[in-house]
N, C-alpha and C positions, 0 to 999 in steps of 0.2 A: 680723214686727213686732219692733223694738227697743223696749228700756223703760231706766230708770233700774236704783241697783242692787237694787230690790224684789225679791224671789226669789216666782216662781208656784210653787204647788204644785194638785196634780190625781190625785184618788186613784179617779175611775171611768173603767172600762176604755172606757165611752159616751160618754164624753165629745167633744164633736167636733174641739177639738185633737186629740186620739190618735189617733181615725181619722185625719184630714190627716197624720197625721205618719207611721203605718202604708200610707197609702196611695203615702206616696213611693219602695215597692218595687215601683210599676206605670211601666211609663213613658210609659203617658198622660197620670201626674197628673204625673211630673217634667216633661215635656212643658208640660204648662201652667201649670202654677207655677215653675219655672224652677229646682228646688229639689229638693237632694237629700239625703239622710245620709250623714255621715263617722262608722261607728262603733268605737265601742274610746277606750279610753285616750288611746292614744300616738297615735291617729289623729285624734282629736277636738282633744290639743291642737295637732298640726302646721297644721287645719284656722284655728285660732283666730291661728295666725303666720303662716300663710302664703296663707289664702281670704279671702275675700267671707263672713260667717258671721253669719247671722239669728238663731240658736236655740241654747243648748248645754243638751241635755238631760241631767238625770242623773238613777239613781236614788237612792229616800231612804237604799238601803244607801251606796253609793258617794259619797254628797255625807259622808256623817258620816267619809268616809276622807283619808288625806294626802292621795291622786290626786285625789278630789272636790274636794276643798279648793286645790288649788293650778289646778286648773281654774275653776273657780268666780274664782280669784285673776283669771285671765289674762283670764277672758269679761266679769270689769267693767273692766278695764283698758280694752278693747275696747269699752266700753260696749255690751254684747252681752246679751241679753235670757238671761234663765239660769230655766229651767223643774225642777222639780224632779216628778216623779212616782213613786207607788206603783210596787212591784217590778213586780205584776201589768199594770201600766201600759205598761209599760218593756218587759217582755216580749212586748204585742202591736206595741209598736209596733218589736222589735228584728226583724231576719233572721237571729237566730245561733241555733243549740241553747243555747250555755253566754252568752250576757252579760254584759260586764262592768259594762255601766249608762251609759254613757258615749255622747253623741250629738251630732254637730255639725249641725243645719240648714245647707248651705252653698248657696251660687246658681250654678249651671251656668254658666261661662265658654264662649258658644258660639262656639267656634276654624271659622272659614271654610280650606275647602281652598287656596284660594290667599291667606291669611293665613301658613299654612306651607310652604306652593312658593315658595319664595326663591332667589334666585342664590347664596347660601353652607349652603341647609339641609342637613341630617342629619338624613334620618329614616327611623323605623321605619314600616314599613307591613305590618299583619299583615290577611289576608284571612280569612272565615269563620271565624273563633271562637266557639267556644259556651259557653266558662265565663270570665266577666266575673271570678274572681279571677284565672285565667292572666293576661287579657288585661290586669290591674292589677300583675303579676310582670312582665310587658314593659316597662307604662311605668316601673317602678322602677326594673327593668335597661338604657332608653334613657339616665335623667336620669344613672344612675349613671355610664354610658359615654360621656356626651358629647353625644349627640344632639338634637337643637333642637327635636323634634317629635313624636308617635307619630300615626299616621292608621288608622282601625278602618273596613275595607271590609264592605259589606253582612252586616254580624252588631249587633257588638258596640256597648251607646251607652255612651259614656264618663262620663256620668252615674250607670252602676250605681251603688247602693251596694256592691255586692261587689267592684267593681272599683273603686274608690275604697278599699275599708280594703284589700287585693289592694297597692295604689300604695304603701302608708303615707305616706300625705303629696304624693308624688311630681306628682300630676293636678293641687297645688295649684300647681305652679312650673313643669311641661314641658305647653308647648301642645297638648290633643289634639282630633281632627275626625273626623267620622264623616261619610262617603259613599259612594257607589257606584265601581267599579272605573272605568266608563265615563271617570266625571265627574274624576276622579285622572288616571288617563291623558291625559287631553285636559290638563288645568293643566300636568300635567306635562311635556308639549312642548312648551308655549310658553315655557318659561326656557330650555333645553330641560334637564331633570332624568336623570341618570345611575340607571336602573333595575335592579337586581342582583334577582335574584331569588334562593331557595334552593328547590333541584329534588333530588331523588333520582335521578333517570335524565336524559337527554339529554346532549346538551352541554356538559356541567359543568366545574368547574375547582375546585379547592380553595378555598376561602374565602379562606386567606391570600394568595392569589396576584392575586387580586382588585382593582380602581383604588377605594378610597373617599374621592378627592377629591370634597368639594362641588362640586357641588350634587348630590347623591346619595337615593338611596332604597332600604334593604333592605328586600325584601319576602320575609315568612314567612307562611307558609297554617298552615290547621288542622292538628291532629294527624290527622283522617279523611284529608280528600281532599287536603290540601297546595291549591299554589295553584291559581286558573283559568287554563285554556285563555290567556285575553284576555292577562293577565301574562305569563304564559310569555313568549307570542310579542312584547309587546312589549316583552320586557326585554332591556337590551345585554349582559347578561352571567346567563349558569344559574350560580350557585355551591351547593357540597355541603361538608356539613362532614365530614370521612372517622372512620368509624366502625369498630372491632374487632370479631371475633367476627359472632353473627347478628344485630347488632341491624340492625334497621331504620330505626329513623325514633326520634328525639328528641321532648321533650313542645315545643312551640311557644314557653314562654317559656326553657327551657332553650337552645334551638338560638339563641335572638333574642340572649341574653346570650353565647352561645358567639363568635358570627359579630358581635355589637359590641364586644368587648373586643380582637378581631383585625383591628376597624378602625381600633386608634389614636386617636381621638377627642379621649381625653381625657388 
Protein backbone atom coordinates (compact mmCIF):
# COMPACT_ATOMS: atom_id res chain seq x y z
CA UNK A 1 0.00 0.00 0.00
CA UNK A 2 1.23 3.56 -1.07
CA UNK A 3 0.10 6.67 1.12
CA UNK A 4 0.73 10.34 0.75
CA UNK A 5 3.71 12.01 2.82
CA UNK A 6 1.74 10.98 6.31
CA UNK A 7 4.43 8.96 8.21
CA UNK A 8 2.80 5.54 10.20
CA UNK A 9 4.05 4.79 13.28
CA UNK A 10 3.57 1.19 15.16
CA UNK A 11 5.00 0.54 18.43
CA UNK A 12 3.45 -3.28 19.11
CA UNK A 13 5.41 -6.22 18.35
CA UNK A 14 1.34 -7.79 17.49
CA UNK A 15 0.54 -5.90 15.52
CA UNK A 16 -0.44 -7.36 12.00
CA UNK A 17 1.66 -5.15 9.72
CA UNK A 18 4.83 -6.68 11.61
CA UNK A 19 3.86 -9.97 11.37
CA UNK A 20 3.29 -9.51 7.43
CA UNK A 21 6.26 -7.76 7.31
CA UNK A 22 8.39 -10.60 9.45
CA UNK A 23 6.75 -13.04 7.55
CA UNK A 24 8.40 -12.07 4.26
CA UNK A 25 11.54 -14.17 5.53
CA UNK A 26 9.15 -17.37 4.56
CA UNK A 27 9.00 -17.99 0.95
CA UNK A 28 5.53 -18.94 1.01
CA UNK A 29 4.40 -15.66 1.96
CA UNK A 30 7.04 -13.92 -0.70
CA UNK A 31 5.46 -16.42 -2.93
CA UNK A 32 2.16 -14.96 -2.38
CA UNK A 33 2.39 -11.54 -1.96
CA UNK A 34 4.96 -10.95 -4.42
CA UNK A 35 7.00 -9.06 -1.85
CA UNK A 36 9.98 -8.90 -0.26
CA UNK A 37 12.77 -6.88 1.95
CA UNK A 38 15.77 -4.97 0.98
CA UNK A 39 17.44 -4.44 4.32
CA UNK A 40 20.29 -2.11 5.56
CA UNK A 41 20.86 1.43 4.76
CA UNK A 42 22.59 1.51 1.60
CA UNK A 43 20.38 -1.36 0.44
CA UNK A 44 17.15 0.18 1.27
CA UNK A 45 18.15 3.30 -0.54
CA UNK A 46 19.51 1.60 -3.93
CA UNK A 47 16.10 -0.28 -3.47
CA UNK A 48 14.08 3.16 -3.52
CA UNK A 49 16.43 4.18 -7.04
CA UNK A 50 16.47 1.40 -8.64
CA UNK A 51 13.03 -1.16 -7.56
CA UNK A 52 9.32 -1.34 -7.58
CA UNK A 53 9.31 -0.32 -3.68
CA UNK A 54 5.75 -0.40 -1.55
CA UNK A 55 7.06 0.21 2.16
CA UNK A 56 10.41 1.81 3.58
CA UNK A 57 10.54 0.98 6.94
CA UNK A 58 12.68 2.47 9.53
CA UNK A 59 13.26 2.51 12.84
CA UNK A 60 12.28 5.43 15.53
CA UNK A 61 16.25 5.29 16.43
CA UNK A 62 17.42 5.50 12.68
CA UNK A 63 14.51 7.96 11.34
CA UNK A 64 15.77 10.66 13.98
CA UNK A 65 19.37 10.15 12.03
CA UNK A 66 21.15 11.79 8.70
CA UNK A 67 20.65 8.08 7.01
CA UNK A 68 16.83 8.16 8.24
CA UNK A 69 16.32 11.34 7.17
CA UNK A 70 17.63 11.31 3.79
CA UNK A 71 15.76 8.20 3.17
CA UNK A 72 12.76 9.32 4.39
CA UNK A 73 13.89 12.33 1.77
CA UNK A 74 14.02 9.87 -1.28
CA UNK A 75 10.77 7.47 -0.22
CA UNK A 76 8.41 10.82 -0.56
CA UNK A 77 10.03 11.72 -3.49
CA UNK A 78 8.88 8.31 -4.76
CA UNK A 79 5.68 8.83 -3.25
CA UNK A 80 6.43 5.80 -1.27
CA UNK A 81 4.48 4.92 1.87
CA UNK A 82 7.27 5.40 4.87
CA UNK A 83 6.33 3.33 8.18
CA UNK A 84 8.24 4.16 11.09
CA UNK A 85 8.36 1.38 14.01
CA UNK A 86 9.41 0.75 17.55
CA UNK A 87 13.11 -0.74 17.81
CA UNK A 88 11.47 -3.75 19.29
CA UNK A 89 9.24 -3.77 16.19
CA UNK A 90 12.05 -3.54 13.83
CA UNK A 91 13.82 -6.25 15.43
CA UNK A 92 11.04 -8.84 14.84
CA UNK A 93 10.51 -7.93 11.75
CA UNK A 94 14.55 -7.67 10.85
CA UNK A 95 16.83 -11.12 9.72
CA UNK A 96 20.02 -9.74 11.15
CA UNK A 97 21.70 -10.12 14.68
CA UNK A 98 22.97 -6.29 14.57
CA UNK A 99 20.18 -3.94 12.66
CA UNK A 100 20.52 -0.98 11.27
CA UNK A 101 16.62 -0.14 11.16
CA UNK A 102 16.37 0.45 7.68
CA UNK A 103 13.67 -1.60 5.41
CA UNK A 104 12.69 -1.54 1.91
CA UNK A 105 9.31 -3.52 1.07
CA UNK A 106 10.07 -4.23 -2.63
CA UNK A 107 7.90 -6.50 -5.22
CA UNK A 108 9.66 -9.55 -6.79
CA UNK A 109 10.41 -8.85 -10.57
CA UNK A 110 9.60 -12.49 -11.65
CA UNK A 111 12.42 -13.03 -14.65
CA UNK A 112 11.10 -16.10 -16.97
CA UNK A 113 14.06 -18.54 -18.02
CA UNK A 114 13.61 -17.76 -21.63
CA UNK A 115 13.15 -14.02 -20.80
CA UNK A 116 17.11 -14.41 -20.16
CA UNK A 117 18.16 -17.15 -23.09
CA UNK A 118 18.85 -14.54 -25.74
CA UNK A 119 21.00 -14.63 -28.78
CA UNK A 120 23.49 -12.02 -27.17
CA UNK A 121 23.00 -13.26 -23.30
CA UNK A 122 25.92 -13.59 -20.59
CA UNK A 123 25.03 -15.45 -17.90
CA UNK A 124 25.82 -16.65 -14.78
CA UNK A 125 24.27 -19.77 -13.82
CA UNK A 126 25.01 -21.12 -10.38
CA UNK A 127 23.52 -24.59 -9.43
CA UNK A 128 22.56 -25.85 -5.80
CA UNK A 129 23.36 -23.08 -3.46
CA UNK A 130 22.43 -22.92 0.04
CA UNK A 131 23.49 -19.50 1.51
CA UNK A 132 21.26 -16.93 -0.44
CA UNK A 133 24.03 -14.08 0.63
CA UNK A 134 26.69 -16.11 -1.50
CA UNK A 135 24.28 -16.45 -4.02
CA UNK A 136 23.53 -12.32 -3.64
CA UNK A 137 27.80 -11.94 -3.99
CA UNK A 138 27.21 -13.61 -7.50
CA UNK A 139 24.77 -11.43 -8.84
CA UNK A 140 26.82 -8.40 -7.53
CA UNK A 141 29.93 -9.90 -9.21
CA UNK A 142 27.77 -10.75 -12.59
CA UNK A 143 26.39 -6.88 -12.80
CA UNK A 144 29.86 -5.78 -11.89
CA UNK A 145 31.33 -8.02 -14.89
CA UNK A 146 29.12 -7.45 -17.42
CA UNK A 147 26.63 -10.07 -17.50
CA UNK A 148 23.06 -9.76 -18.68
CA UNK A 149 21.65 -12.24 -16.31
CA UNK A 150 22.17 -14.58 -13.11
CA UNK A 151 19.86 -17.97 -13.36
CA UNK A 152 19.55 -19.91 -9.60
CA UNK A 153 19.00 -23.84 -10.46
CA UNK A 154 17.09 -25.88 -8.02
CA UNK A 155 18.09 -24.15 -4.64
CA UNK A 156 18.30 -20.55 -4.40
CA UNK A 157 14.93 -17.86 -4.86
CA UNK A 158 16.17 -14.77 -5.80
CA UNK A 159 13.58 -13.19 -3.64
CA UNK A 160 15.63 -13.95 -0.35
CA UNK A 161 16.05 -11.26 1.66
CA UNK A 162 19.49 -12.28 2.34
CA UNK A 163 20.20 -12.50 -1.06
CA UNK A 164 19.03 -9.32 -1.96
CA UNK A 165 21.04 -7.11 0.83
CA UNK A 166 24.04 -10.12 -0.30
CA UNK A 167 23.38 -8.05 -4.20
CA UNK A 168 23.54 -4.34 -2.56
CA UNK A 169 21.35 -3.30 -4.91
CA UNK A 170 22.51 -5.39 -7.83
CA UNK A 171 18.79 -7.98 -8.12
CA UNK A 172 17.33 -4.36 -8.48
CA UNK A 173 19.06 -3.93 -12.21
CA UNK A 174 20.53 -7.57 -13.43
CA UNK A 175 17.62 -9.91 -14.52
CA UNK A 176 17.44 -13.09 -12.15
CA UNK A 177 15.31 -16.61 -12.53
CA UNK A 178 15.00 -19.39 -10.84
CA UNK A 179 14.35 -23.05 -12.31
CA UNK A 180 15.27 -26.48 -12.66
CA UNK A 181 18.48 -27.65 -14.52
CA UNK A 182 16.04 -29.83 -16.81
CA UNK A 183 13.97 -26.75 -17.78
CA UNK A 184 17.56 -24.40 -18.62
CA UNK A 185 18.87 -27.00 -20.60
CA UNK A 186 16.13 -27.47 -22.96
CA UNK A 187 15.86 -23.12 -23.43
CA UNK A 188 19.07 -23.26 -23.79
CA UNK A 189 19.30 -25.30 -27.07
CA UNK A 190 16.97 -23.86 -28.66
CA UNK A 191 19.09 -20.31 -29.26
CA UNK A 192 21.44 -22.70 -29.06
CA UNK A 193 23.44 -21.15 -25.79
CA UNK A 194 27.28 -21.80 -25.35
CA UNK A 195 27.48 -23.77 -21.97
CA UNK A 196 30.99 -23.62 -20.01
CA UNK A 197 30.67 -25.25 -17.07
CA UNK A 198 33.43 -24.95 -14.01
CA UNK A 199 34.68 -28.72 -12.88
CA UNK A 200 37.54 -29.55 -10.82
CA UNK A 201 38.38 -32.95 -12.68
CA UNK A 202 37.70 -34.10 -16.08
CA UNK A 203 38.32 -32.57 -19.19
CA UNK A 204 39.01 -29.24 -18.32
CA UNK A 205 40.85 -26.39 -19.78
CA UNK A 206 41.99 -23.13 -17.89
CA UNK A 207 39.27 -20.69 -17.76
CA UNK A 208 41.23 -18.11 -19.61
CA UNK A 209 41.51 -20.32 -22.56
CA UNK A 210 37.87 -20.64 -22.79
CA UNK A 211 35.34 -19.02 -25.96
CA UNK A 212 33.04 -16.37 -23.89
CA UNK A 213 31.30 -15.14 -26.99
CA UNK A 214 27.55 -14.62 -26.51
CA UNK A 215 25.37 -16.30 -26.38
CA UNK A 216 27.13 -17.93 -23.38
CA UNK A 217 26.35 -19.49 -19.92
CA UNK A 218 28.98 -20.04 -16.98
CA UNK A 219 27.76 -22.43 -14.81
CA UNK A 220 29.13 -22.67 -10.97
CA UNK A 221 27.87 -25.39 -8.55
CA UNK A 222 27.96 -25.28 -4.85
CA UNK A 223 30.81 -25.24 -2.81
CA UNK A 224 29.61 -29.07 -1.51
CA UNK A 225 29.03 -31.08 -4.57
CA UNK A 226 29.88 -28.62 -7.44
CA UNK A 227 27.79 -29.01 -10.45
CA UNK A 228 25.20 -32.10 -11.59
CA UNK A 229 25.82 -34.99 -13.55
CA UNK A 230 22.95 -33.34 -16.22
CA UNK A 231 25.44 -29.98 -16.63
CA UNK A 232 28.52 -31.61 -16.75
CA UNK A 233 27.52 -33.67 -19.74
CA UNK A 234 25.73 -31.12 -21.33
CA UNK A 235 28.28 -28.54 -21.40
CA UNK A 236 30.60 -27.63 -24.44
CA UNK A 237 33.28 -26.84 -22.52
CA UNK A 238 34.63 -28.14 -18.36
CA UNK A 239 36.61 -25.06 -17.37
CA UNK A 240 38.95 -25.00 -13.86
CA UNK A 241 40.32 -21.99 -12.54
CA UNK A 242 44.11 -23.38 -11.62
CA UNK A 243 44.86 -23.11 -8.15
CA UNK A 244 48.41 -23.17 -5.75
CA UNK A 245 49.37 -25.24 -3.13
CA UNK A 246 46.55 -27.70 -1.47
CA UNK A 247 43.68 -25.78 -2.03
CA UNK A 248 40.88 -27.47 -3.41
CA UNK A 249 38.00 -25.76 -4.42
CA UNK A 250 37.16 -21.94 -4.07
CA UNK A 251 33.85 -20.44 -2.16
CA UNK A 252 31.15 -20.25 -5.33
CA UNK A 253 30.90 -16.49 -5.45
CA UNK A 254 34.57 -16.11 -5.29
CA UNK A 255 35.32 -18.58 -8.28
CA UNK A 256 31.88 -16.83 -10.31
CA UNK A 257 33.97 -13.41 -9.94
CA UNK A 258 37.37 -15.08 -10.62
CA UNK A 259 36.14 -16.90 -14.06
CA UNK A 260 33.78 -13.41 -15.05
CA UNK A 261 36.30 -10.85 -14.75
CA UNK A 262 38.47 -13.37 -17.30
CA UNK A 263 35.66 -13.17 -19.47
CA UNK A 264 36.02 -9.67 -20.63
CA UNK A 265 32.58 -8.65 -20.59
CA UNK A 266 32.86 -5.62 -19.52
Amino acid sequence: MKSDSKTSIISSRQNPRIKGLAGLHQGRRRKESGLSLAEGVRVSREALLDAEVETLVLSERLAETEAGKELEELARKRKVEILRVAESCYERISGLENPEGAAAVVKIRGWKLTELLTPDCRLVVADGLQDPGNAGAIVRAAEAAGATGCVFLDGIDPGHPRLLRGAAGSTFRLPCAAGKAADFLQAARQIPVRILAAAITGDTIPYRQADFTPPVAVCIGGEGGGLPEEILRAADRLITIPMAGKVESLNAAVAAGVILYGAGWN
